[in-house]
KOLZA-318936 format. One record per residue: x, y, z of N, C-alpha, C, CB in turn. Coordinates in steps of 0.02 Angstrom, whole numbers, plus 50000, padded with zeros to 5 digits. Glycine has a CB too. Example, Ala and Ser with C-alpha at 12.3 -4.5 7.8 and 13.67 -1.06 7.14 Angstrom:
BEGIN
506604971650390506154977550390506604983550390505654977650452506424988850354506844994750357506455000250394507044997050286
//
This chain:
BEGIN
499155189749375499705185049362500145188049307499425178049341500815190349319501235190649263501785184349248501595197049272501765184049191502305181549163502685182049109502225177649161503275185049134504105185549096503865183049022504875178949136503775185448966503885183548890504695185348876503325188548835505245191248891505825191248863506065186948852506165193548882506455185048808506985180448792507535183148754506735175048758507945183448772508555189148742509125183648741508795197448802509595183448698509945180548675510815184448712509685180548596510835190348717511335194848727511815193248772511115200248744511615187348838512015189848893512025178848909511475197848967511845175748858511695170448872512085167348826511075169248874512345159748862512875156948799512475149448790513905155948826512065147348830511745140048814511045142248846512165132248855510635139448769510135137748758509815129348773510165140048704509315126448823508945122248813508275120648825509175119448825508215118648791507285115348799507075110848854507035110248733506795110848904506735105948940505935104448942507085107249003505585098448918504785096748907504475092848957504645092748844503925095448988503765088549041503005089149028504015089249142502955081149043502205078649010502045074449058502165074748935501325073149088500855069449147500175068349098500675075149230499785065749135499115062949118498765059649194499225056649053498145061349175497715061249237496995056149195497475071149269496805054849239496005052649216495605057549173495525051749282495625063549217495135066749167495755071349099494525073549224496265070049113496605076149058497405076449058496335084549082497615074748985498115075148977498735080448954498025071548957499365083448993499665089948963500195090048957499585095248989500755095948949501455094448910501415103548941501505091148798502185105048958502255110348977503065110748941502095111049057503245117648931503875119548900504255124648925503785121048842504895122948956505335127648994505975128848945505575124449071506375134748963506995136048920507085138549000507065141648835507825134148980508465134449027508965138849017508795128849028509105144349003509695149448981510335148549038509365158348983511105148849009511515150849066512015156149029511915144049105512205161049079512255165949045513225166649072511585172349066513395169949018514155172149059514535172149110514255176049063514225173049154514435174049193514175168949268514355180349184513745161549225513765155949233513355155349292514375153649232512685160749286511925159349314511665155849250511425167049338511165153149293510605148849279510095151149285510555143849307509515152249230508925151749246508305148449235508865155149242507585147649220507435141149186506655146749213507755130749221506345145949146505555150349137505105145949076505705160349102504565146449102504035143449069503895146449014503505142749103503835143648951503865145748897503065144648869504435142448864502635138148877502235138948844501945131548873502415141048773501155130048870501035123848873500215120248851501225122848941500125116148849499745115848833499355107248860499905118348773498735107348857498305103248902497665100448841497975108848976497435094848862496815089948800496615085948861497205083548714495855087348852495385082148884495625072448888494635083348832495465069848928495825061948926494975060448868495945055749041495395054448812494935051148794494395047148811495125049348775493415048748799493025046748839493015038148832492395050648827493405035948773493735026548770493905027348819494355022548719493875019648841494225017248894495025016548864493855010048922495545018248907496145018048864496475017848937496325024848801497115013748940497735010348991497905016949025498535006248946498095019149073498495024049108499205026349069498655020949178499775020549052500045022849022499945023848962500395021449031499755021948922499505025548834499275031048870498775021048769498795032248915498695041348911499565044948929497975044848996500035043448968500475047148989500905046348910500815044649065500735042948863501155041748802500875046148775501195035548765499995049848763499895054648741500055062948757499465053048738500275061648835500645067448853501265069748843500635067748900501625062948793502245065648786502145065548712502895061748820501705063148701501675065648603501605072448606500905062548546500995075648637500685080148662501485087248672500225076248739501915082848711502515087148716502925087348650502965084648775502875083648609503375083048549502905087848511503545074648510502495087548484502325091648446502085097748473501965088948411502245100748528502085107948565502895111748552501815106748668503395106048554504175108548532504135108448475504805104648550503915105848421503965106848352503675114048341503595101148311503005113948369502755121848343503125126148382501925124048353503325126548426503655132848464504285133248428503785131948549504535128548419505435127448370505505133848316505475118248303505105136848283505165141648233505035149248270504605139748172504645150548336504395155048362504915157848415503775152948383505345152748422506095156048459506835157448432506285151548512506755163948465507375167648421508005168748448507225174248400508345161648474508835160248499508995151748457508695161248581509695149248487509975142748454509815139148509510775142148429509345133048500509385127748526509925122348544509055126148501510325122648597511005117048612510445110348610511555118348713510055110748673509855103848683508935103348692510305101048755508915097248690508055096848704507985090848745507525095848631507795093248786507545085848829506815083948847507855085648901506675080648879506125078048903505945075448979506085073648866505515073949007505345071849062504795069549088505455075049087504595065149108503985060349123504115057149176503795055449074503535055449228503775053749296503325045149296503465061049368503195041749228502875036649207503515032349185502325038449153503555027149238504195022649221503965019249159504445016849282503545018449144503325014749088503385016049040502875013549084503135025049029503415025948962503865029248957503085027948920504285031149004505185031549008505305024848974505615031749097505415020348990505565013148949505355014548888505175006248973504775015048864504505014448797505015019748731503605017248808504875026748792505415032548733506145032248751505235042048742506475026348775506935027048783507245018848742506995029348856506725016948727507065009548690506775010648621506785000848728507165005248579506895005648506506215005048498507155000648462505885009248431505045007248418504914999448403504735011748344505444997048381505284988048354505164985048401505854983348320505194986648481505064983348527504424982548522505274985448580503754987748503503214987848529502734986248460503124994648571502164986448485501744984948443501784992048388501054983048482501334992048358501184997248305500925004348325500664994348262500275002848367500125009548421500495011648457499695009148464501065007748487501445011948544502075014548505501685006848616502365008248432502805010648405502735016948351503055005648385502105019148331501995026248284502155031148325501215028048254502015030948393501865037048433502695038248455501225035648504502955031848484503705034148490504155034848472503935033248509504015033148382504585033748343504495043348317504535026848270503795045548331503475052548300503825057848373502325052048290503945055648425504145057648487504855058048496503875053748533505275053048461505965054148467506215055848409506315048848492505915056748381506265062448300506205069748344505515063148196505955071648374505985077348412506345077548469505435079048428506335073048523506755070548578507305064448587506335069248619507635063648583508225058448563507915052248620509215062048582508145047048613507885043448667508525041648738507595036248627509035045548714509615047648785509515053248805510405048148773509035055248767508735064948814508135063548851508395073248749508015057448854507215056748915507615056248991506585046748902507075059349039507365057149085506775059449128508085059249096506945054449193506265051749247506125058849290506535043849317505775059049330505575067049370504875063949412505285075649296505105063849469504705061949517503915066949528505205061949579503465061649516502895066449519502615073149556502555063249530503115074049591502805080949656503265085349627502945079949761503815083749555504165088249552504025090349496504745087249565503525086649453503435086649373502815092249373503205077749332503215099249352502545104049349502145104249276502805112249367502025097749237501375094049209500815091949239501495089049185501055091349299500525087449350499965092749354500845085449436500105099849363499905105449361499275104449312500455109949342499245105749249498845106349210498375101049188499125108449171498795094749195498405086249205497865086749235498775080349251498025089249312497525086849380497245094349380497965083549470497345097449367497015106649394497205107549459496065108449399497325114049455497365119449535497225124849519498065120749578497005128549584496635132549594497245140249566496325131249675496835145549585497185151149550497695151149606496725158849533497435153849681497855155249743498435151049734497495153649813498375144049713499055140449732499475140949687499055133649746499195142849602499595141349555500095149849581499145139649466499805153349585500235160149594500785158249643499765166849626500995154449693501535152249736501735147749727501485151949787501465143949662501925136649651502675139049616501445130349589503125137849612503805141249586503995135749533504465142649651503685127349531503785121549490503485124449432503485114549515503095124949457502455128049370502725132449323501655133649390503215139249360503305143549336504265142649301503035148649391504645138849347505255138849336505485133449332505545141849369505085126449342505085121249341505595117349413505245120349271505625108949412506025108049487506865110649503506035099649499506885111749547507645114849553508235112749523507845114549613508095104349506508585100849476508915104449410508295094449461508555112449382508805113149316509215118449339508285114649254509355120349382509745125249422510375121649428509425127349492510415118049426511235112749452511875116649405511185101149416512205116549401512695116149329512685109949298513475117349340512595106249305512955098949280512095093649306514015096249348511625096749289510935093249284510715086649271510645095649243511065084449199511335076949170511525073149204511805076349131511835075049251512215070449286512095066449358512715073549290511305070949356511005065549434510675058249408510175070349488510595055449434510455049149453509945047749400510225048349528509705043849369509335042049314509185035249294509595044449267508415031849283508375025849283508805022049213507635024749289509025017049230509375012049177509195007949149509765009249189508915008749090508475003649039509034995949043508395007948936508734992149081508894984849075508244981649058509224981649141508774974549052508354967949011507624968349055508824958349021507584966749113507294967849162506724972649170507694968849195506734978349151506434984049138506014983249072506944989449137506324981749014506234982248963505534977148965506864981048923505604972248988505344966349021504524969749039505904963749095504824971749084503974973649143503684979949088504204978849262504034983249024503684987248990503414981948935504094993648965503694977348902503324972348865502734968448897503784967648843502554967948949502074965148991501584970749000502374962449059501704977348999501274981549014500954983848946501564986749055501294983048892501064987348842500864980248793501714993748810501134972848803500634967048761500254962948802501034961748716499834967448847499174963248863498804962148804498694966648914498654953148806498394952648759497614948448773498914950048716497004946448744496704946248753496424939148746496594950648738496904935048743496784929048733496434924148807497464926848705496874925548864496574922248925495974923748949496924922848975495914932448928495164933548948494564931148917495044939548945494734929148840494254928048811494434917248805494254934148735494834916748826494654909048858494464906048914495044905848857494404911548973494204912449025493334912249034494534918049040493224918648984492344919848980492214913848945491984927348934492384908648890491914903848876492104897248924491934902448795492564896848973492684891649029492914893049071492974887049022492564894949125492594898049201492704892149251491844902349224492674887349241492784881449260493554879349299492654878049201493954882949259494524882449289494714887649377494984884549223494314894049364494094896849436493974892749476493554900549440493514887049484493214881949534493954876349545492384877349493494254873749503494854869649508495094871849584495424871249444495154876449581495764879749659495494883049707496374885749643495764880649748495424882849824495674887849844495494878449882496454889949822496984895749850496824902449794497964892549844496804908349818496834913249775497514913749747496604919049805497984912949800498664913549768499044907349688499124912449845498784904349711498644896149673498464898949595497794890449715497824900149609497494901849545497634908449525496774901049547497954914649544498284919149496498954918149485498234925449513499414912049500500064909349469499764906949397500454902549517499374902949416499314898049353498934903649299498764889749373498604906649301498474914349258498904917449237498184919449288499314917449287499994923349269500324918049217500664926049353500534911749233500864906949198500644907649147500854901049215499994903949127499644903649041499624911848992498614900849053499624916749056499714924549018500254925348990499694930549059500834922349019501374923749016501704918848937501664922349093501364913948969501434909248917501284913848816500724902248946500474913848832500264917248775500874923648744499514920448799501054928348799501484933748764501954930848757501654939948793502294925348772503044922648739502944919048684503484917848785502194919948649502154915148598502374920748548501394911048585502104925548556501984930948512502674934948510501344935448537503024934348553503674938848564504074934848516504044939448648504364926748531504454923848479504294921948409504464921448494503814924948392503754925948308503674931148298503254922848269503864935848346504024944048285504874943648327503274955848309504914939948376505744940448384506014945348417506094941048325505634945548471505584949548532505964945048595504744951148548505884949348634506224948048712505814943448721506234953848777505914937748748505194934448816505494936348883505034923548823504814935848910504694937448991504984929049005503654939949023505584928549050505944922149105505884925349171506884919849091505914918049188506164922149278505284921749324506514935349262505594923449399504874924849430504474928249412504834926849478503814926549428503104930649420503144937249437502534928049462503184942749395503264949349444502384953349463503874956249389502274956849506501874957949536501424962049486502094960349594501644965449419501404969449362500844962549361502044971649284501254957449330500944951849309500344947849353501464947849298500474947549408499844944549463499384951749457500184942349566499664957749460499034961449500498444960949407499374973449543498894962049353498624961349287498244954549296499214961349227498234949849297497824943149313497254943649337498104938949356497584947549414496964947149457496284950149427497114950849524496714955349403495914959549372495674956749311495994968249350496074953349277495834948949201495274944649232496544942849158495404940549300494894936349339494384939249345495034934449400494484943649372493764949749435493364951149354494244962249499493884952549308493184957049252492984949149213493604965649166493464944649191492654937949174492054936849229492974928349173492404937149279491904936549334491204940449321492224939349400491564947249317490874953649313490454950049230491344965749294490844948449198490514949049132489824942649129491194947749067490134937849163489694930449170488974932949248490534921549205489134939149264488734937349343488074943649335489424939449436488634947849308488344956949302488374957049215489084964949350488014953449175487844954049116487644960649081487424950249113486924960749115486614964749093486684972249128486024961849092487064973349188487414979949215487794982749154487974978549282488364977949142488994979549103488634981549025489594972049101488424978648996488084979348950487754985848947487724974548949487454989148981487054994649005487554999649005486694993649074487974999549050488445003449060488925005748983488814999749117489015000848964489415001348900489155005948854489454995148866488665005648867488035008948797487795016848833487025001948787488265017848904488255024048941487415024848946488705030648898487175017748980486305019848992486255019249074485635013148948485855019349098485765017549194485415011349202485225023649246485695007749241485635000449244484755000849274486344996149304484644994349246483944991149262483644995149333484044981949277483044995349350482594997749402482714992149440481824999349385482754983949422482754980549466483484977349480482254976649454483904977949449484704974749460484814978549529485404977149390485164973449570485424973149642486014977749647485644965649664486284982049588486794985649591486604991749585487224984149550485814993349574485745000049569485885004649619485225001049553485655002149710485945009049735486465008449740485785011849789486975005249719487795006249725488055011949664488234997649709487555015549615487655018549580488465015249533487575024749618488295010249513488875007549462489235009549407488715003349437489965009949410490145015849344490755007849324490685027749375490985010849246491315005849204492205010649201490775004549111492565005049241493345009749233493655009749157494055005749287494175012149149494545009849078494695005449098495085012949041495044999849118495044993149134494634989149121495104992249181493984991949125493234988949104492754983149164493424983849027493104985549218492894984549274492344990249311493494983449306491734983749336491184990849360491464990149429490124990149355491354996449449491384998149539490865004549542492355001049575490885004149608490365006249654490685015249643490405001549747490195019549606490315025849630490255028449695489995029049601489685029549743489755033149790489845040049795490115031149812489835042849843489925050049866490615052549886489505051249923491085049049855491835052049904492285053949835492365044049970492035056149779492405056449731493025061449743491995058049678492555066749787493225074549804493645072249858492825083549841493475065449890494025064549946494575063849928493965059549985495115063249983495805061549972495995057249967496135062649998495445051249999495565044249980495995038649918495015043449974496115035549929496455031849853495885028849796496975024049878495885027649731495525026749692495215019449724495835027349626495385015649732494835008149759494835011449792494904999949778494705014649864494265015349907493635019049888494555017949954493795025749831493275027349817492985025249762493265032449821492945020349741492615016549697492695009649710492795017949634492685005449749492774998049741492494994749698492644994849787492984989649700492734984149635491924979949658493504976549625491534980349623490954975449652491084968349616490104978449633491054963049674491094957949660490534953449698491724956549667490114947049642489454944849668489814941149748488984938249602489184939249767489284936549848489234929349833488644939149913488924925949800488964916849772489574915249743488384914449708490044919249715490514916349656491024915449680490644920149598491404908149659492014905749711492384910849695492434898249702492604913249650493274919649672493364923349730493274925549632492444926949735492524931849783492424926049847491934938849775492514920949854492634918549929493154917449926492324913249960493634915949882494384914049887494764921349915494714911349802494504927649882494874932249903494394935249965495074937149842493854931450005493644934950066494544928350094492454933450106494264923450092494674917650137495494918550124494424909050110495774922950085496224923750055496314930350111496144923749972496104937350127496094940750140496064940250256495624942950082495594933550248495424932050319496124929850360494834925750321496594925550307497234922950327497654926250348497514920350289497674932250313498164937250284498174941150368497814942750201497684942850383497164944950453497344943750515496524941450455497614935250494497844930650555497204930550583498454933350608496794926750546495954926950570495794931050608495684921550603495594938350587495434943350641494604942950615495914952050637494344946150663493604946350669493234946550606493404952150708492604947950612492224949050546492304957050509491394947550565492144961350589492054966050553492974971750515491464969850609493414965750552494084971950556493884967550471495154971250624493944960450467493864957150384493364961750334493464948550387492904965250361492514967050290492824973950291491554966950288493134976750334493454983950343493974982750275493924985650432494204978150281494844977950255494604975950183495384972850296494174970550161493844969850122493734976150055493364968050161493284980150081493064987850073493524992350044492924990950137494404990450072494804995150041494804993749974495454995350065494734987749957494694988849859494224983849848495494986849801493644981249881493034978049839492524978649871493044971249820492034979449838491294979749884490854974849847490854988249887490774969549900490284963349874489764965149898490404955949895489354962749870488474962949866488314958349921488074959749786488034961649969487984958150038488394953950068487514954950041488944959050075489684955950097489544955550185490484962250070489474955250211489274955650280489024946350289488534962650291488544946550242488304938150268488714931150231487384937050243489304935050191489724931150167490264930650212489884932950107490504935850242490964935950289490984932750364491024941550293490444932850357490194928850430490154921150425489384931250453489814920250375489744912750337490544908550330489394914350246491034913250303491524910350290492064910550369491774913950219491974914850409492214915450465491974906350515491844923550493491324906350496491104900550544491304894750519490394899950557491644894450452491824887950410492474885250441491944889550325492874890750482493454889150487493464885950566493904895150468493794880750589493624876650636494034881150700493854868450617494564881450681494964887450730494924893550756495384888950713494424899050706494094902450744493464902050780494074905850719493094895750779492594892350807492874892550883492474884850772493444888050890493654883650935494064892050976494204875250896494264896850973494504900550994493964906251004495044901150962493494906350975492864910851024492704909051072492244911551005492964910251120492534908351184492094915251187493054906551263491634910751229491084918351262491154918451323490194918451255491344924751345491284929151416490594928951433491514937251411490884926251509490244928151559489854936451560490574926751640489364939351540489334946251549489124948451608488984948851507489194953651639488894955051705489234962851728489104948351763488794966051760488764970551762489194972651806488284971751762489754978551789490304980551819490174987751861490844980951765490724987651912490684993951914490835001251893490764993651940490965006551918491215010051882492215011751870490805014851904492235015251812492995013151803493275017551842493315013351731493855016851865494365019151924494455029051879495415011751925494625033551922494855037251882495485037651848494775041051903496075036051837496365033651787496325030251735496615032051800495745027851744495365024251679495015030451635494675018251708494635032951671494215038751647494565044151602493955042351709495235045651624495225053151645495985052551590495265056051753495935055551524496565055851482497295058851513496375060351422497765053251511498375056851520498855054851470498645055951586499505055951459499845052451402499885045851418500525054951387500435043451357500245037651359500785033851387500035035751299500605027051411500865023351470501125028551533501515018651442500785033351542501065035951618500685030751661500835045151644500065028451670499835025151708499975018451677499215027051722500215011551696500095006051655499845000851691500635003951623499454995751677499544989751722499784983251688498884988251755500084979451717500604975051706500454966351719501144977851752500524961251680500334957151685500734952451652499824957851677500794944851658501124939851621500824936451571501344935751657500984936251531500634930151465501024922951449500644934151380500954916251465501244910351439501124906251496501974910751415501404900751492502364901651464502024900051399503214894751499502764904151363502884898951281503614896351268502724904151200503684892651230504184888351226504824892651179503864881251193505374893051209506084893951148506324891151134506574896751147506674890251089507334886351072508014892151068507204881950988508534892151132508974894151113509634891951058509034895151160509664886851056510124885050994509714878550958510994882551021510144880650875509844876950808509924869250844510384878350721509444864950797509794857650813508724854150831510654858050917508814848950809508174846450820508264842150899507934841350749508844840950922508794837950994508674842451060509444834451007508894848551047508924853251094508274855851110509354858151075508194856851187507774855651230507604862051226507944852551291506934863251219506614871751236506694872151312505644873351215506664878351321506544882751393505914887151379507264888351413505754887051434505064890951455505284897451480504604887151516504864902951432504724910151443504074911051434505074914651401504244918351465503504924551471503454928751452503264927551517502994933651440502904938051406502704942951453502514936651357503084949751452502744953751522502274959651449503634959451603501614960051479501144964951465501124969151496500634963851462501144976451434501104981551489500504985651460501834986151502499944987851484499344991151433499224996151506498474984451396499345003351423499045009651462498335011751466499325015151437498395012451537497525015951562497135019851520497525021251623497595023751480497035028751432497175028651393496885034851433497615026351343497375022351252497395016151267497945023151175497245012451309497345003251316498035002451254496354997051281498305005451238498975003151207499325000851242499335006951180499544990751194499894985551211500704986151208499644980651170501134984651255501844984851272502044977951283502014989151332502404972951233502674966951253503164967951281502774962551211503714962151308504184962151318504394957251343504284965951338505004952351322504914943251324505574945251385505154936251223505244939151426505584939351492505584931051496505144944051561506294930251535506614922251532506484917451567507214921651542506334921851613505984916551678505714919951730506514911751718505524919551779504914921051831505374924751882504454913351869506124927651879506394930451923506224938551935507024928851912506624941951985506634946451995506854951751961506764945852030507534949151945508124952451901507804952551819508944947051906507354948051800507184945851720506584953051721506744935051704506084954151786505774957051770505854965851777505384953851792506224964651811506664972551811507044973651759507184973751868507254969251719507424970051664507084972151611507614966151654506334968751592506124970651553505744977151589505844965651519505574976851635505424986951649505684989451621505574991351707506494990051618507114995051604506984994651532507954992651630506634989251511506684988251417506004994051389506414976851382505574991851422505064996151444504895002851439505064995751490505645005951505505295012851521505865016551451505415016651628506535011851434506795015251373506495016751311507255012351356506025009851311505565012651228504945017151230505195005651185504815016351287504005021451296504145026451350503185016451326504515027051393504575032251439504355030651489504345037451426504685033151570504455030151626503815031651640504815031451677503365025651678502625029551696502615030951761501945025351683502145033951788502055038251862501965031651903501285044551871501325029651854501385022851920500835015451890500905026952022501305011851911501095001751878500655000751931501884993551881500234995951889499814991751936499784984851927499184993651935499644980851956499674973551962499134969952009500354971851987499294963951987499084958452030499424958852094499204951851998499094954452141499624953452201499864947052170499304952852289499754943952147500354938452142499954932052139500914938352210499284932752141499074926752157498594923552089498674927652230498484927852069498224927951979498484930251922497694931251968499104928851921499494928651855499464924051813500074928951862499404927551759499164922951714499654920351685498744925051670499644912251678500264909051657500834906551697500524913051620500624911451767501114911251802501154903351878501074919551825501504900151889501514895651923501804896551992501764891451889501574892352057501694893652108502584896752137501424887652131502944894952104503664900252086503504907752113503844900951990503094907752025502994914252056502614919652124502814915652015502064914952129501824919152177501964917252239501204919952173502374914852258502874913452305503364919452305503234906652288503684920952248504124924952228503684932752257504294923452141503134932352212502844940852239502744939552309501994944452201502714937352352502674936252410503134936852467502504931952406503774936052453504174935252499504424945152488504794927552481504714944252557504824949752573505584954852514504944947752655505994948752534506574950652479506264951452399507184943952479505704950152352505594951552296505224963252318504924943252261504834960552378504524967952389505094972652400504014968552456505714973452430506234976652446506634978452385506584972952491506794974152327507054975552285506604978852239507354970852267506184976752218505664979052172505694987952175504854975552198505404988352262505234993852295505994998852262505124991952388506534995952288507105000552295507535003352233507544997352337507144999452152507455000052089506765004152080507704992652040506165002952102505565006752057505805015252094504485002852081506045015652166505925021652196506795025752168505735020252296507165022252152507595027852143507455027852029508665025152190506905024352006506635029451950506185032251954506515027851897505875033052018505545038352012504495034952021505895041951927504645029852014503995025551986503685023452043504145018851940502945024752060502755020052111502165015852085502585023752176502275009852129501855002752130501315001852155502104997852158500714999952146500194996752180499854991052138499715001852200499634987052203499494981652194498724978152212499964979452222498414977252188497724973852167497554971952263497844964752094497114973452290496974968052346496964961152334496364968952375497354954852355497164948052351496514945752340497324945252402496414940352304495874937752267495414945052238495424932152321495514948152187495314951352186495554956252103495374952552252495344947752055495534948652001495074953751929495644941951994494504954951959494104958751935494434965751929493524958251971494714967151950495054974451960495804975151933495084976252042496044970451906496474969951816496054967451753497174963551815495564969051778495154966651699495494966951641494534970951678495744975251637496164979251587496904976351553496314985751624497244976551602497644967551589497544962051557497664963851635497264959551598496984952451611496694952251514496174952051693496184958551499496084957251421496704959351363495424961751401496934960851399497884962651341498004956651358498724969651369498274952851417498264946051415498254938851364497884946151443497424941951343496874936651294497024941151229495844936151321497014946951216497164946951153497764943951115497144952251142498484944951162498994941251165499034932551156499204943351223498824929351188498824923451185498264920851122498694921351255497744925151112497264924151075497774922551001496694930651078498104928750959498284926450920499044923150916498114930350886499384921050975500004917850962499584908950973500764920951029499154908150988498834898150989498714900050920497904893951047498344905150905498254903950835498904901150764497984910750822499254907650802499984908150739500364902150745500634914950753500634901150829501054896950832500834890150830501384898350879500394887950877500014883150895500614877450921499494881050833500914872250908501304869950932502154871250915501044864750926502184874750873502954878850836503454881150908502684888450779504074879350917504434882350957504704885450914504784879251000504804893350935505254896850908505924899350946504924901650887506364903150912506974906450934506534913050961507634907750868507424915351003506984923251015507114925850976507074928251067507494927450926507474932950857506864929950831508204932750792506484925550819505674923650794505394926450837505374916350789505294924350884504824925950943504744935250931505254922951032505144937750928505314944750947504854948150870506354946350955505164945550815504914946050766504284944950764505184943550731
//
């Protein structure tokens, strides 16, 4: 690996510093580029020097670590400041942490004492109109934060010359976030969490049981949180947080909830953990191998630490299986679902919590609900034959399809509570070899409606070789109209003479002889399955409907 040390002053008329700083879980760093442009009004931009510190083994906020990466950068420019033998025009900075962009870019009196030492010690070196944002894939800090390997660092060109943006002439002048009230806002919420709800929470949990809604009960959290920091903003004479709940604020709640929870259920885990010992021989969390976040939430280590996965997946939050929270957010999560099964619910579950015999909670709370009761039906089982070869045998997708009706359901073409719905259908179209579903809302039971939606059809997915169907006599939804309609000779002539000049040919099921659209027939039921659910008696428009 070489790297360029010259720095020659001779052929160059502006000098600047440009600093960029990241932080990772395990390690926080600060890297240092000089930007030269020379006479004849090239640009160049070379890595000067940088430097990297283990993350603190405290538990400590995400952003306070990216605040130590830009201290980390201020004082790596102070010592280098005497070791270069050229004139400094400018010094800037860069951090791809909206948070503490806000922080070094507004006064220190905004913040508390910890955040205000560090950024008043940070902009005596960097002005707070010389910060500016740098999207993480471009910030070559990220580099030394997270580690890479030798092979890649030798072809990374960010690492070495930093992102292209310093190449511009006129660099300053792209696009840059704008410290408003607003902003300033969601950084006072991030940096005065304070500890008052949690610790009125752990001696009366009581208020958890009050509410049946998860959404319910992290307003009123967010509210009293919110409450507490406007007490405090107003007697040192600060901003308060007005206005809607922003999502900083619910997702901050939620987890203020989940960790009283852990602290009242998983006592003696947390406790253990704290003191960095291995939980009890007999606690129910041992093979989940339990670790303590900076947040101070335990989750489930596991084996996927090197995956690519996102952090809750590879660590989920463990939450007990008795405690009303974690049923508010299974039943909270089941809605969300549009009551889908048990197991797509604990799938989904899993992406950020793992309850302690979540399986017999999920099931439990599935059977509570009267509507997915009443919408299980059970299939007759019985033994089929074998599947057609187009079933078998992979081809793309929708070349083969078979085709079927779902309803009627009701529209409303114009606003007005007197106006009379009309009855539509839904044409299904599901391919033979990914069973992938094709709607398409059709107006009425004609000829012309359903050649229409073909044409809607073969434009969004591409024409298929060849449809299959019912003969006409088991459509589902469909009323004697129609199979009257597939019947007469004039629907076969037209059909025939629009499918053959695209190219498409038709076949059709032998009469009575509904076993042999099964494949259908269940796109059908998944279809109707969740619109009784959604809609249940609701007429909608077709911009709803469609939606």
């Amino acid at each position: 690996m070489r790297i360029p040390r010259c720095i020659s002053a001779a052929f160059a008329l502006n000098f600047q510093r440009h600093g960029f700083s990241d932080a990772s879980e395990k390690a926080y760093g600060a890297c240092l580029n000089l930007r030269t442009e020379s006479k004849a009004g090239d640009i160049q931009t070379r890595l000067i020097c940088s430097k990297t510190k283990v993350a603190p083994t405290k538990r400590i906020s995400f952003p306070r670590l990216e605040l130590f990466g830009a201290l980390l950068l201020a004082r790596l420019i102070a010592s280098v400041k005497p070791a270069l033998p050229v004139t400094i025009q400018e010094t800037h900075g860069w951090t791809d942490s909206t948070i503490v962009y806000f922080w070094l870019s507004s006064p220190p009196q905004l913040w508390k004492a910890f955040i205000a030492n560090r950024v008043t010690e940070v902009q005596e070196v960097i002005p707070p109109n010389h910060w500016h944002h740098v999207p993480g894939v471009l910030n070559p800090a990220d580099l030394p934060s997270r580690g890479i390997s030798t092979t890649e660092l030798l072809s990374n060109s960010v690492w070495f010359n930093g992102p292209s943006s310093l190449l511009l002439k006129e660099f300053t002048t792209q696009p840059s976030l704008k410290v408003t009230d607003e902003a300033i806002k969601v950084a006072l919420v991030e940096e005065r969490i304070i500890t008052t709800v949690t610790s009125f929470l752990a001696r009366d949990t009581s208020i958890i049981q009050r509410y049946s809604s998860l959404g319910k009960l992290q307003r009123v959290t967010a509210l009293v949180q919110r409450f507490w920091i406007n007490l405090v903003a107003k007697r040192n004479k600060q901003l308060v947080v007005t206005g809607p709940l922003s999502v900083q604020e619910l997702h901050v709640d939620t987890e203020t909830l989940i960790r009283v929870v852990q602290q009242n259920e998983f006592a003696m885990e947390r406790k253990a953990l704290e003191d960095n010992m291995s939980v009890s021989s007999r606690s129910k969390l041992l093979p989940l191998a339990p670790i303590l976040d900076r947040n101070g939430l335990i989750r489930a280590s596991g084996r996927l630490r090197k995956s690519n996965l996102a952090y809750d997946q590879k660590h989920p939050i463990l939450l007990p299986r008795s405690h009303h929270l974690t049923r508010l957010i299974v039943e909270d999560t089941h809605e969300y679902l549009v009551h889908g099964g048990a197991q797509l619910l604990l799938f989904t579950l899993q992406q950020r919590y793992w309850i302690v015999r979540g399986k017999e909670l999920v099931r439990s709370i599935i059977r509570r609900y009267k509507m997915c009761e009443v919408q299980r039906a059970q299939a007759v089982s019985q033994i089929m034959s074998d599947l057609p070869e187009r079933r078998a045998s992979p081809s793309p997708v929708f070349s083969h399809v078979g085709v079927d009706y779902a309803g009627p359901v009701l529209i409303r073409i114009m606003k007005g509570r007197k106006k009379q719905p009309i009855t539509a259908y839904i044409a299904v179209f599901v391919c033979f070899s990914t069973t992938a579903i094709n709607l398409e809302l059709v107006s009425d039971l004609s000829s012309e409606s359903f050649i229409a939606a073909l044409r809607q059809f073969t434009a969004s997915q591409g024409k298929p070789v060849r449809i299959y169907s019912d003969n006409g006599s088991n459509f589902v939804g469909a009323i004697r109209k129609l199979r009257d309609l597939i019947r007469t000779m004039e629907h076969h002539e037209m059909l025939t003479r629009n499918l053959t000049q695209e190219g498409i040919q038709w076949n059709f099921n032998p009469p009575s002889a509904p076993y042999m659209g099964g494949l259908w027939e269940a796109g059908v039921k998944s279809v109707k399955y969740h619109l009784r659910r959604i809609l249940r008696d609701t007429c909608l428009n077709i911009e709803e409907l469609h939606s």
